[in-house]
C-alpha positions in Angstrom: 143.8 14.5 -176.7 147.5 14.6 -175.0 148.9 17.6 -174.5 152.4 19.2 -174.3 150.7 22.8 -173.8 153.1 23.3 -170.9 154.7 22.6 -167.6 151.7 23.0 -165.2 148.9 21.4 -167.5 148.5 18.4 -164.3 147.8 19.3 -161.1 150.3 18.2 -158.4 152.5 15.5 -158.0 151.1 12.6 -156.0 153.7 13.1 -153.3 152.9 16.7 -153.0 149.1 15.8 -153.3 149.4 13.1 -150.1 151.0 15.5 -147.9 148.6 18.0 -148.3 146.0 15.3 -147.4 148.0 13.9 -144.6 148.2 17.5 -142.7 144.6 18.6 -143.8 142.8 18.9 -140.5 146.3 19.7 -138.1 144.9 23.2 -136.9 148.3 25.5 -137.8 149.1 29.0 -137.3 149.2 31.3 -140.5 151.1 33.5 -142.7 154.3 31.0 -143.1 154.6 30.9 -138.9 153.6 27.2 -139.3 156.6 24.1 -138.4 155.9 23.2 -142.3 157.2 26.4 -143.6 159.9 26.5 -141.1 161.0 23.3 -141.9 160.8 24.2 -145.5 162.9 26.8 -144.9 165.3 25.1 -143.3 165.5 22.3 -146.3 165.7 24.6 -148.7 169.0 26.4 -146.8 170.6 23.7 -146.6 170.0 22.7 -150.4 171.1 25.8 -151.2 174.2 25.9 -148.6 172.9 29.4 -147.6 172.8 29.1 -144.1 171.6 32.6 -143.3 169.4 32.4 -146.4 165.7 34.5 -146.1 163.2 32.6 -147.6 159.3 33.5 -148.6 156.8 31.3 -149.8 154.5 33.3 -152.8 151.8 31.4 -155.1 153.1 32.8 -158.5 155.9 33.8 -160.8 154.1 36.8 -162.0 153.3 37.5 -158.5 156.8 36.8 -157.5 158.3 38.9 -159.9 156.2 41.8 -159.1 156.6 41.5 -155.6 160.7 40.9 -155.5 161.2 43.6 -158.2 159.0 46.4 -156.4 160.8 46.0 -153.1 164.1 46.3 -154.2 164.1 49.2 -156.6 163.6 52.7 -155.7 160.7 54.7 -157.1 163.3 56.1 -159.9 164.9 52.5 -161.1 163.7 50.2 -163.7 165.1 46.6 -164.0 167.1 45.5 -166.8 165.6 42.6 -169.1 165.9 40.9 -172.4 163.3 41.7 -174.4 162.2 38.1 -174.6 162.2 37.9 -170.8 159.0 37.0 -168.9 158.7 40.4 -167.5 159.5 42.1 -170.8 156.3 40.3 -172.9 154.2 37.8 -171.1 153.4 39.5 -167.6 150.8 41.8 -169.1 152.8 44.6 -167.6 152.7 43.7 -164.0 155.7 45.2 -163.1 155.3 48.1 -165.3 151.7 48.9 -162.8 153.9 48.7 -159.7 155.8 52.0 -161.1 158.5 50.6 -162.9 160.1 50.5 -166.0 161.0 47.3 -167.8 164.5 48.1 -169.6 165.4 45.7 -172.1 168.9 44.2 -174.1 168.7 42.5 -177.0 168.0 38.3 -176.2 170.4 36.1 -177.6 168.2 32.6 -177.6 167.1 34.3 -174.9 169.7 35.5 -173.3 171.5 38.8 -172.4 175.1 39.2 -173.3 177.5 40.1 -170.3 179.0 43.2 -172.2 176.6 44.6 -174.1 175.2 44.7 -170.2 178.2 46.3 -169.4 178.4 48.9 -172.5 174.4 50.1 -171.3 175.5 51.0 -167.7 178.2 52.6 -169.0 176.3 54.6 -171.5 173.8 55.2 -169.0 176.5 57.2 -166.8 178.6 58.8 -169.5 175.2 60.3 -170.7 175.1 64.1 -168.9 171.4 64.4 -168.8 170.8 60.6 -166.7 169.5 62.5 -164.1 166.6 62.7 -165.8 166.0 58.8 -167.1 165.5 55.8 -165.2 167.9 54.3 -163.6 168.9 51.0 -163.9 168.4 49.6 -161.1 168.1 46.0 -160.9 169.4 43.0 -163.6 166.5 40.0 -163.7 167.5 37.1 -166.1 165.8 33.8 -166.5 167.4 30.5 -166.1 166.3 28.4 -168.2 164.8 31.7 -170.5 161.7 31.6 -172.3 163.5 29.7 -174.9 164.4 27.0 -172.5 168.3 28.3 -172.6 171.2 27.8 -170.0 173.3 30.5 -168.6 176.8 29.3 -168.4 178.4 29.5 -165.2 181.0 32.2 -166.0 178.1 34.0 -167.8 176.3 34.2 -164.4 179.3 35.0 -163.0 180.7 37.7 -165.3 177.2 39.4 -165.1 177.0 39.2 -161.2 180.5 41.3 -161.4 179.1 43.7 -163.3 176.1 44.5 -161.2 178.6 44.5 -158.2 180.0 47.8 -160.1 177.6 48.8 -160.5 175.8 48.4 -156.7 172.8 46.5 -158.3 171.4 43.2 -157.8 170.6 40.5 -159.7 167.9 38.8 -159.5 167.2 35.4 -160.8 163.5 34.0 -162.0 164.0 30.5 -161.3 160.3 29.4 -162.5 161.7 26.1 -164.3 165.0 26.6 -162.2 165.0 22.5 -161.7 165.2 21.7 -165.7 168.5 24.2 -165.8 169.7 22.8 -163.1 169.2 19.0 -164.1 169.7 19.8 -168.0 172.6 17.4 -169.4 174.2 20.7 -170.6 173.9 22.4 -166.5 177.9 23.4 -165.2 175.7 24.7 -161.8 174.4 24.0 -159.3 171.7 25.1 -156.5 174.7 26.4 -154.5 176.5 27.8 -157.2 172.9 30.2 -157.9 172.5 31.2 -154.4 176.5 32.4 -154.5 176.1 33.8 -157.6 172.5 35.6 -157.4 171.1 38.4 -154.4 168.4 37.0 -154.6 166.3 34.8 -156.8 163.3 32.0 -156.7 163.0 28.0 -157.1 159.6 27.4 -158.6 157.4 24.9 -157.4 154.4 25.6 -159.8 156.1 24.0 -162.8 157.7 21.5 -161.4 154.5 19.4 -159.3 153.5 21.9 -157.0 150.1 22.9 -157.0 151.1 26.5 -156.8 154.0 27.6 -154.6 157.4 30.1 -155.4 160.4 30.1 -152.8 161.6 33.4 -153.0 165.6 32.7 -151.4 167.4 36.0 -150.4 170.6 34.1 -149.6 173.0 36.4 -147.9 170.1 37.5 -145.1 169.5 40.0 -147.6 165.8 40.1 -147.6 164.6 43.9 -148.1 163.2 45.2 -144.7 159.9 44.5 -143.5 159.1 41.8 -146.7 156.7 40.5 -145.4 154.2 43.5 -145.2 155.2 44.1 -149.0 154.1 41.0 -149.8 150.9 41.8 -147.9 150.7 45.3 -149.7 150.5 43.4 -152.8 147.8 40.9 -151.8 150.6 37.9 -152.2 150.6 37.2 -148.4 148.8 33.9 -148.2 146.6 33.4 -144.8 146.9 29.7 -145.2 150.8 29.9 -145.4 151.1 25.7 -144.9 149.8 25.1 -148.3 153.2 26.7 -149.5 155.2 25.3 -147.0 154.0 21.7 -147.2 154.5 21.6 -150.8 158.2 22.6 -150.6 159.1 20.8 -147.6 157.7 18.0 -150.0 159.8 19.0 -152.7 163.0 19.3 -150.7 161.9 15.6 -148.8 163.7 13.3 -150.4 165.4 14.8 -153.7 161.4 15.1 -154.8 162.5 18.2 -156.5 165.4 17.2 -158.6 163.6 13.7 -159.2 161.2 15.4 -160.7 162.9 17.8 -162.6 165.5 15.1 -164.5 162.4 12.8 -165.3 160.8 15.9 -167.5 164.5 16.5 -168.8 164.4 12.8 -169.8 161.1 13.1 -171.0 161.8 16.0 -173.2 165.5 14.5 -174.4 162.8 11.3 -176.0 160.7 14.2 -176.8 163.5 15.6 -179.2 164.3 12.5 -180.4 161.0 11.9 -181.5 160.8 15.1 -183.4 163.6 14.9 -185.3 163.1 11.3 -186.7 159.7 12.7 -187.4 161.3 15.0 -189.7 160.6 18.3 -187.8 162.4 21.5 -188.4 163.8 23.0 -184.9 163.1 26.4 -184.5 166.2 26.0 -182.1 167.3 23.0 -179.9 166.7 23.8 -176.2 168.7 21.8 -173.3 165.7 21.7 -171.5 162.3 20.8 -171.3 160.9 23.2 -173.9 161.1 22.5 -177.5 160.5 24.8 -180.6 159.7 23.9 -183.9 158.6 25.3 -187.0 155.0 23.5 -188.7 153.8 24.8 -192.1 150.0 26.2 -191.0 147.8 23.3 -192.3 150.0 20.4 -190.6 149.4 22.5 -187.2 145.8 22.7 -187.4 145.8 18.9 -188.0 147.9 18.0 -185.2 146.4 20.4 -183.1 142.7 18.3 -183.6 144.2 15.3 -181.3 147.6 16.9 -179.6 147.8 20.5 -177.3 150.9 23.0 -177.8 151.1 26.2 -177.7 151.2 29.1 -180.4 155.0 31.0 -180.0 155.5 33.3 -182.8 154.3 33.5 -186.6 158.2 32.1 -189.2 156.0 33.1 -192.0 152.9 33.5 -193.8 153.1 29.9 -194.1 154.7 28.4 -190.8 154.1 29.0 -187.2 156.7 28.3 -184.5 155.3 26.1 -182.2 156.7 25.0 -178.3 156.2 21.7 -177.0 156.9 21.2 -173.2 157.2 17.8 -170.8 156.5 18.1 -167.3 155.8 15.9 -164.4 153.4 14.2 -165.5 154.8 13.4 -169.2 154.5 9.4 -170.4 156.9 7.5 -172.7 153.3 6.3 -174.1 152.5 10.5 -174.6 155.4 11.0 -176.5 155.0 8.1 -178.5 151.4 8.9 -179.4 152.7 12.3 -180.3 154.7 10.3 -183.0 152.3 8.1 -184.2 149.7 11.7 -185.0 152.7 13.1 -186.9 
Protein backbone atom coordinates (compact mmCIF):
# COMPACT_ATOMS: atom_id res chain seq x y z
CA UNK A 1 0.00 0.00 0.00
CA UNK A 2 1.20 3.83 -0.51
CA UNK A 3 -0.80 6.26 0.75
CA UNK A 4 -1.71 9.85 0.00
CA UNK A 5 -4.40 9.75 3.00
CA UNK A 6 -2.94 13.07 4.23
CA UNK A 7 -0.37 15.31 5.51
CA UNK A 8 0.55 13.66 8.89
CA UNK A 9 0.26 9.90 7.78
CA UNK A 10 4.52 9.63 8.82
CA UNK A 11 5.63 10.38 11.93
CA UNK A 12 8.34 13.10 12.15
CA UNK A 13 10.92 14.35 10.03
CA UNK A 14 14.27 12.83 10.73
CA UNK A 15 15.68 16.17 11.81
CA UNK A 16 12.91 16.78 14.11
CA UNK A 17 13.15 13.08 15.23
CA UNK A 18 17.24 13.47 16.13
CA UNK A 19 16.74 16.46 18.12
CA UNK A 20 14.27 15.08 20.24
CA UNK A 21 16.79 12.17 20.82
CA UNK A 22 19.73 14.39 21.21
CA UNK A 23 17.98 16.47 24.31
CA UNK A 24 16.19 13.25 25.71
CA UNK A 25 17.72 12.92 29.08
CA UNK A 26 18.74 17.05 29.61
CA UNK A 27 16.56 17.41 32.92
CA UNK A 28 14.46 20.87 31.75
CA UNK A 29 12.00 22.85 33.54
CA UNK A 30 8.23 22.67 32.22
CA UNK A 31 5.30 24.25 30.86
CA UNK A 32 7.34 26.11 27.76
CA UNK A 33 9.91 27.76 30.63
CA UNK A 34 12.57 25.54 28.98
CA UNK A 35 15.81 27.44 26.74
CA UNK A 36 14.14 25.20 23.78
CA UNK A 37 10.96 26.94 23.79
CA UNK A 38 12.55 30.25 24.44
CA UNK A 39 14.71 29.84 21.73
CA UNK A 40 11.90 28.74 19.63
CA UNK A 41 10.25 31.74 20.38
CA UNK A 42 12.73 33.77 19.59
CA UNK A 43 13.23 32.01 15.85
CA UNK A 44 9.95 32.10 15.17
CA UNK A 45 9.95 36.21 15.90
CA UNK A 46 12.35 36.87 13.94
CA UNK A 47 10.84 34.74 10.95
CA UNK A 48 7.98 36.41 11.36
CA UNK A 49 9.62 40.11 11.91
CA UNK A 50 7.36 40.44 14.97
CA UNK A 51 9.58 41.40 17.41
CA UNK A 52 7.17 41.78 20.34
CA UNK A 53 5.32 38.70 18.98
CA UNK A 54 3.55 36.29 21.97
CA UNK A 55 4.06 32.91 21.11
CA UNK A 56 2.42 29.41 22.66
CA UNK A 57 3.29 26.17 21.88
CA UNK A 58 -0.19 23.74 21.73
CA UNK A 59 -0.23 19.97 20.38
CA UNK A 60 -3.33 20.38 17.97
CA UNK A 61 -5.22 22.39 15.44
CA UNK A 62 -8.50 21.43 16.94
CA UNK A 63 -7.03 22.11 20.25
CA UNK A 64 -5.61 25.27 18.95
CA UNK A 65 -8.66 26.48 17.56
CA UNK A 66 -10.62 25.91 20.55
CA UNK A 67 -8.26 27.34 22.76
CA UNK A 68 -7.54 30.76 20.60
CA UNK A 69 -11.22 31.24 19.76
CA UNK A 70 -12.55 30.82 23.45
CA UNK A 71 -10.11 33.36 24.82
CA UNK A 72 -10.85 35.98 22.64
CA UNK A 73 -14.61 36.13 22.29
CA UNK A 74 -16.90 37.19 24.94
CA UNK A 75 -19.55 34.83 26.26
CA UNK A 76 -22.10 36.59 23.71
CA UNK A 77 -19.82 36.40 20.30
CA UNK A 78 -19.62 33.71 17.74
CA UNK A 79 -16.73 33.60 15.17
CA UNK A 80 -17.36 34.05 11.55
CA UNK A 81 -16.55 30.97 9.17
CA UNK A 82 -17.04 29.62 5.79
CA UNK A 83 -19.11 26.90 5.94
CA UNK A 84 -16.33 24.69 4.52
CA UNK A 85 -14.00 25.86 7.23
CA UNK A 86 -12.37 23.40 9.73
CA UNK A 87 -14.36 24.78 12.49
CA UNK A 88 -17.57 24.87 10.54
CA UNK A 89 -17.58 20.78 9.69
CA UNK A 90 -14.70 18.66 10.72
CA UNK A 91 -14.02 19.70 14.45
CA UNK A 92 -16.96 17.72 15.79
CA UNK A 93 -18.16 20.94 17.28
CA UNK A 94 -15.31 21.82 19.54
CA UNK A 95 -15.76 25.20 19.55
CA UNK A 96 -19.44 25.07 19.55
CA UNK A 97 -18.92 23.04 23.41
CA UNK A 98 -16.75 25.90 24.56
CA UNK A 99 -20.02 28.19 24.30
CA UNK A 100 -19.85 29.48 21.02
CA UNK A 101 -21.45 29.84 17.98
CA UNK A 102 -19.82 28.95 14.62
CA UNK A 103 -21.31 31.70 11.99
CA UNK A 104 -20.79 30.81 8.61
CA UNK A 105 -20.51 32.71 4.74
CA UNK A 106 -20.84 30.98 1.92
CA UNK A 107 -17.03 29.24 0.78
CA UNK A 108 -15.97 30.24 -2.48
CA UNK A 109 -13.25 27.10 -3.21
CA UNK A 110 -13.09 27.61 0.13
CA UNK A 111 -12.97 30.82 0.66
CA UNK A 112 -14.92 33.86 2.13
CA UNK A 113 -15.55 36.82 -0.01
CA UNK A 114 -14.38 40.27 1.50
CA UNK A 115 -17.83 41.93 0.93
CA UNK A 116 -20.29 39.70 1.37
CA UNK A 117 -18.17 39.76 4.91
CA UNK A 118 -18.75 43.19 4.95
CA UNK A 119 -22.61 43.22 3.79
CA UNK A 120 -23.19 40.47 7.13
CA UNK A 121 -21.72 42.97 9.67
CA UNK A 122 -23.62 45.47 8.29
CA UNK A 123 -26.86 43.61 8.31
CA UNK A 124 -26.02 42.45 11.60
CA UNK A 125 -26.05 46.21 12.96
CA UNK A 126 -28.85 47.64 10.82
CA UNK A 127 -30.97 44.80 12.25
CA UNK A 128 -33.00 46.53 15.47
CA UNK A 129 -33.44 43.40 17.47
CA UNK A 130 -29.18 42.36 17.33
CA UNK A 131 -29.28 42.73 20.79
CA UNK A 132 -30.68 39.71 21.06
CA UNK A 133 -28.37 37.39 18.48
CA UNK A 134 -24.81 36.61 18.64
CA UNK A 135 -22.55 38.75 17.90
CA UNK A 136 -19.94 38.46 15.52
CA UNK A 137 -17.15 38.55 17.17
CA UNK A 138 -14.23 37.10 15.69
CA UNK A 139 -13.26 36.37 11.64
CA UNK A 140 -11.20 32.74 11.41
CA UNK A 141 -10.20 31.85 7.78
CA UNK A 142 -7.88 29.21 6.67
CA UNK A 143 -4.83 29.58 4.58
CA UNK A 144 -4.50 27.21 2.55
CA UNK A 145 -8.64 26.20 3.14
CA UNK A 146 -9.80 22.87 3.22
CA UNK A 147 -9.71 22.97 -0.45
CA UNK A 148 -6.05 23.64 -0.44
CA UNK A 149 -6.90 27.42 -1.73
CA UNK A 150 -4.73 30.78 -1.43
CA UNK A 151 -5.88 34.00 -0.03
CA UNK A 152 -4.59 36.72 -2.10
CA UNK A 153 -2.72 39.26 -0.40
CA UNK A 154 -5.21 42.22 -0.87
CA UNK A 155 -7.93 39.61 0.04
CA UNK A 156 -6.16 39.27 3.45
CA UNK A 157 -5.81 42.68 3.50
CA UNK A 158 -9.20 43.99 2.43
CA UNK A 159 -10.69 41.55 5.09
CA UNK A 160 -8.33 42.59 7.94
CA UNK A 161 -9.85 46.27 7.15
CA UNK A 162 -13.01 45.20 7.63
CA UNK A 163 -12.64 43.54 10.99
CA UNK A 164 -10.68 46.86 12.02
CA UNK A 165 -14.36 48.48 11.54
CA UNK A 166 -15.57 46.53 12.94
CA UNK A 167 -13.10 46.13 16.27
CA UNK A 168 -12.80 42.34 15.60
CA UNK A 169 -9.89 40.14 15.04
CA UNK A 170 -8.90 37.91 12.61
CA UNK A 171 -7.63 35.08 13.24
CA UNK A 172 -5.73 32.91 10.97
CA UNK A 173 -5.52 28.77 11.11
CA UNK A 174 -2.34 28.29 9.64
CA UNK A 175 -2.42 24.27 9.98
CA UNK A 176 -0.66 23.75 6.43
CA UNK A 177 0.42 27.58 6.61
CA UNK A 178 4.02 26.35 4.96
CA UNK A 179 2.29 24.88 1.54
CA UNK A 180 0.42 28.60 1.20
CA UNK A 181 3.27 30.14 1.81
CA UNK A 182 5.72 28.11 -0.51
CA UNK A 183 2.71 27.49 -3.22
CA UNK A 184 4.08 28.71 -6.81
CA UNK A 185 0.89 30.83 -6.77
CA UNK A 186 1.87 32.49 -2.79
CA UNK A 187 2.15 36.83 -3.18
CA UNK A 188 2.95 36.47 0.91
CA UNK A 189 4.85 36.00 3.05
CA UNK A 190 5.39 34.94 6.90
CA UNK A 191 5.80 38.70 7.62
CA UNK A 192 3.18 39.76 5.43
CA UNK A 193 0.66 37.18 7.83
CA UNK A 194 1.83 38.37 11.09
CA UNK A 195 1.11 42.18 9.72
CA UNK A 196 -1.85 41.29 8.33
CA UNK A 197 -3.45 38.80 11.07
CA UNK A 198 -4.10 39.53 15.27
CA UNK A 199 -3.29 36.55 15.73
CA UNK A 200 -2.96 33.23 13.97
CA UNK A 201 -0.77 29.75 14.10
CA UNK A 202 2.10 27.96 11.96
CA UNK A 203 1.46 24.29 12.19
CA UNK A 204 3.97 21.93 12.87
CA UNK A 205 1.82 18.72 12.85
CA UNK A 206 1.43 18.62 9.05
CA UNK A 207 4.43 19.75 8.08
CA UNK A 208 7.16 16.91 10.11
CA UNK A 209 6.39 17.61 13.47
CA UNK A 210 5.34 14.95 15.58
CA UNK A 211 2.70 17.17 17.02
CA UNK A 212 3.26 20.76 17.85
CA UNK A 213 1.07 24.31 16.91
CA UNK A 214 2.80 27.83 17.38
CA UNK A 215 0.10 29.99 18.33
CA UNK A 216 1.92 33.77 17.23
CA UNK A 217 -0.04 36.84 18.80
CA UNK A 218 2.22 39.27 16.93
CA UNK A 219 1.49 42.67 18.14
CA UNK A 220 2.07 41.54 22.15
CA UNK A 221 -1.47 40.93 21.79
CA UNK A 222 -1.80 37.70 23.53
CA UNK A 223 -5.24 37.71 25.62
CA UNK A 224 -4.38 38.06 29.44
CA UNK A 225 -3.38 35.39 31.51
CA UNK A 226 -3.13 32.65 28.25
CA UNK A 227 -1.50 30.52 29.66
CA UNK A 228 -3.97 29.46 32.46
CA UNK A 229 -6.65 29.21 29.56
CA UNK A 230 -4.67 26.92 27.94
CA UNK A 231 -4.44 25.10 31.23
CA UNK A 232 -8.32 25.42 31.76
CA UNK A 233 -8.68 23.60 28.59
CA UNK A 234 -6.20 20.73 29.32
CA UNK A 235 -3.88 22.01 26.25
CA UNK A 236 -1.06 23.11 28.67
CA UNK A 237 1.60 20.49 28.07
CA UNK A 238 3.84 19.60 31.34
CA UNK A 239 6.58 18.47 29.12
CA UNK A 240 6.64 21.87 27.20
CA UNK A 241 10.28 20.98 25.34
CA UNK A 242 8.64 18.46 23.19
CA UNK A 243 6.91 21.55 21.46
CA UNK A 244 9.71 23.70 21.72
CA UNK A 245 12.38 21.33 20.31
CA UNK A 246 10.40 20.53 17.46
CA UNK A 247 9.94 24.15 16.29
CA UNK A 248 13.23 25.43 17.23
CA UNK A 249 13.94 22.45 14.71
CA UNK A 250 11.74 23.74 12.20
CA UNK A 251 12.92 27.33 12.32
CA UNK A 252 16.92 25.73 12.39
CA UNK A 253 17.94 26.06 9.35
CA UNK A 254 14.96 26.93 6.79
CA UNK A 255 13.72 23.16 8.05
CA UNK A 256 10.33 24.50 7.79
CA UNK A 257 10.10 26.06 4.42
CA UNK A 258 12.41 23.08 3.06
CA UNK A 259 9.96 21.02 4.00
CA UNK A 260 7.03 22.70 2.96
CA UNK A 261 8.36 23.43 -0.99
CA UNK A 262 9.48 19.68 -1.21
CA UNK A 263 5.52 18.54 -0.56
CA UNK A 264 4.63 21.55 -2.96
CA UNK A 265 6.94 19.91 -5.51
CA UNK A 266 5.75 16.70 -4.67
CA UNK A 267 2.18 17.51 -5.18
CA UNK A 268 2.99 19.79 -8.54
CA UNK A 269 4.34 15.81 -10.01
CA UNK A 270 1.45 14.68 -8.20
CA UNK A 271 -0.89 16.76 -10.51
CA UNK A 272 0.98 16.10 -13.34
CA UNK A 273 0.51 12.58 -12.85
CA UNK A 274 -3.22 12.79 -12.60
CA UNK A 275 -3.93 14.60 -15.44
CA UNK A 276 -1.90 12.49 -17.95
CA UNK A 277 -3.64 9.67 -16.19
CA UNK A 278 -6.80 11.09 -17.55
CA UNK A 279 -8.34 12.16 -14.17
CA UNK A 280 -11.17 14.65 -13.79
CA UNK A 281 -10.15 17.55 -11.18
CA UNK A 282 -12.81 18.22 -8.94
CA UNK A 283 -10.75 21.63 -8.84
CA UNK A 284 -6.98 22.37 -9.21
CA UNK A 285 -5.45 23.33 -5.79
CA UNK A 286 -2.05 25.46 -5.60
CA UNK A 287 -1.11 23.32 -2.94
CA UNK A 288 -0.55 20.12 -1.63
CA UNK A 289 -4.09 18.85 -1.70
CA UNK A 290 -5.67 17.52 -4.78
CA UNK A 291 -9.32 16.68 -5.60
CA UNK A 292 -10.63 14.56 -8.12
CA UNK A 293 -13.70 13.01 -9.13
CA UNK A 294 -13.49 8.69 -9.61
CA UNK A 295 -16.57 6.86 -10.88
CA UNK A 296 -17.36 4.43 -7.60
CA UNK A 297 -15.99 1.08 -8.99
CA UNK A 298 -12.49 2.56 -10.19
CA UNK A 299 -12.22 3.91 -6.37
CA UNK A 300 -12.77 0.79 -4.72
CA UNK A 301 -10.04 -0.68 -7.08
CA UNK A 302 -7.52 1.79 -6.43
CA UNK A 303 -8.33 1.98 -2.93
CA UNK A 304 -7.14 -2.15 -2.65
CA UNK A 305 -3.30 -0.98 -3.13
CA UNK A 306 -3.39 3.07 -2.76
CA UNK A 307 -4.87 5.27 0.62
CA UNK A 308 -6.99 8.67 0.04
CA UNK A 309 -9.47 9.91 1.59
CA UNK A 310 -13.38 10.04 1.00
CA UNK A 311 -14.36 14.09 0.49
CA UNK A 312 -17.80 14.36 -0.67
CA UNK A 313 -20.33 12.10 -2.87
CA UNK A 314 -20.46 14.22 -7.21
CA UNK A 315 -23.11 11.61 -7.73
CA UNK A 316 -24.69 8.41 -7.36
CA UNK A 317 -21.97 7.24 -9.48
CA UNK A 318 -18.66 9.31 -8.62
CA UNK A 319 -17.12 10.24 -5.36
CA UNK A 320 -14.69 13.16 -4.95
CA UNK A 321 -11.68 12.01 -3.71
CA UNK A 322 -8.40 14.17 -2.07
CA UNK A 323 -5.01 13.15 -2.48
CA UNK A 324 -2.29 14.89 -0.28
CA UNK A 325 1.85 14.89 -0.35
CA UNK A 326 3.60 15.46 2.66
CA UNK A 327 7.04 15.18 3.99
CA UNK A 328 7.53 12.10 3.53
CA UNK A 329 6.15 11.81 -0.20
CA UNK A 330 8.62 9.83 -2.91
CA UNK A 331 9.00 10.54 -6.71
CA UNK A 332 8.83 6.48 -6.56
CA UNK A 333 5.09 7.05 -4.53
CA UNK A 334 3.79 9.08 -7.07
CA UNK A 335 4.86 7.11 -9.79
CA UNK A 336 3.44 3.89 -8.35
CA UNK A 337 0.30 5.81 -7.93
CA UNK A 338 0.47 6.01 -11.86
CA UNK A 339 1.37 2.71 -12.66
CA UNK A 340 -2.17 1.38 -10.23
CA UNK A 341 -4.20 3.86 -12.31
Amino acid sequence: MISFESDYIAGAHPRILQKLAETNSEPLSGYGTDPYCKRACEKIRKACGAPDADIYFLTGGTQTNVVVISSMLRSYEGVLAAESGHISVHEAGALEYSGHKVLTLPAHRGKINPEELKSYLEKFYQDENHEHMVFPGMVYLSHPTEYGTLYRKKELEDIREICRTYHIPLYLDGARLGYGLMSRESDMTLEDIARICDVFYIGGTKTGALCAEAVVFPHGNAPGHFLTIMKQHGALLAKGRLLGIQFDALFTDNLYFEISRHVIEMAELLKKQLREKGCVFYLESPTNQQFIILENSRLKKLKEQVSVSFWEQADDTHTVVRLVTGWSTTEEDIETLGEIL
